[in-house]
C-alpha positions, 0 to 999 in steps of 0.5 A, a space after each residue: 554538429 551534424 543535423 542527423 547527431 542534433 535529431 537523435 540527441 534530441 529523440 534520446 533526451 525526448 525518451 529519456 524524459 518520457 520514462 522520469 515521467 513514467 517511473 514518478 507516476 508511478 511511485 506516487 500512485 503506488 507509495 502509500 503512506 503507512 497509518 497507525 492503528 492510534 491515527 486511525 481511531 482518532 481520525 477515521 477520515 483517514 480509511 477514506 484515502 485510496 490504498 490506506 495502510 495501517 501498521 502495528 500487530 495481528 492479534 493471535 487467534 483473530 484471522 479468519 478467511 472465508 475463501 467463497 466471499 475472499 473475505 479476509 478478517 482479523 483484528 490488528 494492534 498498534 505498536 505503541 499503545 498496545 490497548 488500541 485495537 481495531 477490526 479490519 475487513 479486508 475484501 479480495 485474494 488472501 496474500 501468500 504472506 499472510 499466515 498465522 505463524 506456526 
């Protein structure tokens, strides 16, 4: 094998690892585990995780935005135990896929 073909197998097997390395990083900063509203109100530890994700319904009649302070406010209910509620307060740009349905 010439030493010019070794070089560049190596290079390409150096870049190649570099970019697995890349995308792991980045699924693991980025994968957030979803959390039910149930979890949630036993272990309130669990609004301490970074990126924290809390799955279930948005009450009807409940949202409101303030678009001076990009506050948005509304009231969510878990899938399963359908009495636990809770408030969620959620501070930065209303994302376009949040809506009230019509």
């Amino acid at each position: 094998m010439k030493k010019s073909s070794k070089k560049t197998g190596i290079a390409l097997l150096l870049i190649l690892a570099g970019v697995g390395v890349l995308i792991l990083k980045g699924v693991s900063d980025t994968g957030v585990y979803y959390r039910t509203v149930s979890e949630v109100l036993i272990d309130s530890s669990l609004l301490e995780e970074r990126g924290v994700r809390i799955s279930g319904e948005v009450e009807g009649g409940t949202i409101t935005y303030d678009q001076q302070e990009l506050k948005l406010i509304f009231v969510v209910r878990d899938l399963e135990e359908v009495e636990k509620t809770m408030k969620v307060v959620y501070i930065g740009i209303k994302p376009d896929a949040f809506d009230a349905d019509v």
